[in-house]
C-alpha positions in Angstrom: 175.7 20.1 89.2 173.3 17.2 90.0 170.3 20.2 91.1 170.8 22.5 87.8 170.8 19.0 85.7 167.0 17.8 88.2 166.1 21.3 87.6 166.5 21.4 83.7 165.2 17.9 83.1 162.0 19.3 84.8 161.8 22.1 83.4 162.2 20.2 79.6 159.1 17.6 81.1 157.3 21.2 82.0 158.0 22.9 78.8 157.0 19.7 76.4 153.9 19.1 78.4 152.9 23.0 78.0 153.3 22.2 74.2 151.4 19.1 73.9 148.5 21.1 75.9 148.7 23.5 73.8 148.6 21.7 70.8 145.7 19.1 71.8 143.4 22.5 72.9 144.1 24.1 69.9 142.9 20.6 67.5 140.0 21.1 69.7 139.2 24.6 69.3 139.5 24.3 65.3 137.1 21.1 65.5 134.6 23.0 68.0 134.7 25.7 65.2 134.3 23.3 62.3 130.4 22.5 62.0 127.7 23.0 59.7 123.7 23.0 61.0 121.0 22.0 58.5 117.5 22.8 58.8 114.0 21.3 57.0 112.5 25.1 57.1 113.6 28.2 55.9 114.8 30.8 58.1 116.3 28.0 60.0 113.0 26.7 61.3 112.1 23.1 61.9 114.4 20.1 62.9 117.4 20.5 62.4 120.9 18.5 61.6 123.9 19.7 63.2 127.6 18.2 61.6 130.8 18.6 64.0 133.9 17.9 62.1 135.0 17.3 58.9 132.2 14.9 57.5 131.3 13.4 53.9 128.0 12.3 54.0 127.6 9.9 50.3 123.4 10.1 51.0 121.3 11.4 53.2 118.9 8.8 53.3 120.1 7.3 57.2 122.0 10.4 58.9 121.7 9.8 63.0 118.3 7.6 62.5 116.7 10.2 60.0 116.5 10.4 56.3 118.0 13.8 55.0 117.7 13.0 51.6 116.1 16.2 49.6 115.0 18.1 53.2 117.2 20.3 53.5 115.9 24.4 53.3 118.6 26.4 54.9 122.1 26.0 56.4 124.2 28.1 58.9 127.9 27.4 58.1 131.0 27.6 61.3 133.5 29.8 61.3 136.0 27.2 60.1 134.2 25.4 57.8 133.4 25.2 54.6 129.9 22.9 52.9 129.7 21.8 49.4 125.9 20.1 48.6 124.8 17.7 46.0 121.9 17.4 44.1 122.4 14.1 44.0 124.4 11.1 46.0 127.9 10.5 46.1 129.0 14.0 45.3 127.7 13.5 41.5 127.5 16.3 39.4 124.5 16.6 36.7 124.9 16.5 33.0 122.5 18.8 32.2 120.9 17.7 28.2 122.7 21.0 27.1 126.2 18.8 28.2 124.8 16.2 25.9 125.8 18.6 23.0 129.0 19.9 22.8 128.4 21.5 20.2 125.5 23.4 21.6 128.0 24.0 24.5 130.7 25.4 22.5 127.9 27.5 20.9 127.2 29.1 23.9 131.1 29.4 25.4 130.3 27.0 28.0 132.2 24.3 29.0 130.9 20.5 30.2 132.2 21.8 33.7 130.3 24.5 33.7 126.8 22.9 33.0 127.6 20.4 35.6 128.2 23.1 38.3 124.8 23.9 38.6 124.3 20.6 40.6 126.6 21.7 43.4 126.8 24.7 45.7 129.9 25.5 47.4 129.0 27.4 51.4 132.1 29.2 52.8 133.3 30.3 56.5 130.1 32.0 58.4 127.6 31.2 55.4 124.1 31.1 56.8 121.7 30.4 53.9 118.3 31.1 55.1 116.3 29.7 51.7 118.1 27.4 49.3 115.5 28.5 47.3 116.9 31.4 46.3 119.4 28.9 44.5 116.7 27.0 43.3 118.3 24.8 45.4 115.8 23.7 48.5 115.1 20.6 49.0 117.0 19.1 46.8 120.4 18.2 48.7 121.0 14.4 48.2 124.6 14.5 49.6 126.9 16.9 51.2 130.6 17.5 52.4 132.0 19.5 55.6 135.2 20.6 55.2 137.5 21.9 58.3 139.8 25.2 57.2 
């Protein structure tokens, strides 16, 4: 009785060690995956800034020694991530004049939310971006937000 108890109790230490592994390579395989990469140039040219890991970055204006602050062309986005930039610091949204005037807004079927959502863009899984520009948007990223999925 004593060898099929040794044998089980090893087997248990085996089996929970297996899961651990397990569990500890698979946080790391969703963090490896999780990254964004941020370049000065379009078409991804130029220096570049690469983010492991979920990340909220308030400014840009002392990121690893460098100021990031309104450099930023284009963007390639990991597989299990997801980016939301700012045109300005700490994740603030824009009132536009328009949002000044509700009525004007109401006018026009837009709401406050709305106007303010042009000063954000929202990058999802495998996003790569090659021009900002084309969302009148280079160079003007003051503070951004990796998010791990």
């Amino acid at each position: 009785m004593n060898k099929i108890q040794l044998v089980s109790r090893s087997f248990k230490t085996v089996v929970v060690a297996i899961v651990l592994l397990g569990a500890a390579f698979n946080a790391y395989a969703v963090d490896q995956d999780c990254w964004a990469d941020f370049f000065e140039e379009p078409q991804y040219a130029g220096k570049h800034l690469f983010i492991e890991g979920a990340t909220q970055l308030a400014d840009l204006n002392n990121v690893n020694g460098d100021n990031w602050d309104k450099r930023i062309h284009s963007l390639k986005v990991g597989p299990k991530a997801k980016v939301t930039v700012y045109q300005n610091p700490l994740f603030k949204l824009t009132e536009p004049e328009a949002a000044k005037n509700p009525d004007l807004l109401r006018s026009l079927g837009v709401t406050e939310q709305d106007a303010k959502e042009d000063s954000e863009l929202i990058f999802i899984a495998n996003a790569k971006i090659h021009d900002l520009g084309d969302f009148n948007f280079h160079k003007k990223i003051r503070s951004l937000k990796v998010e791990c999925l």
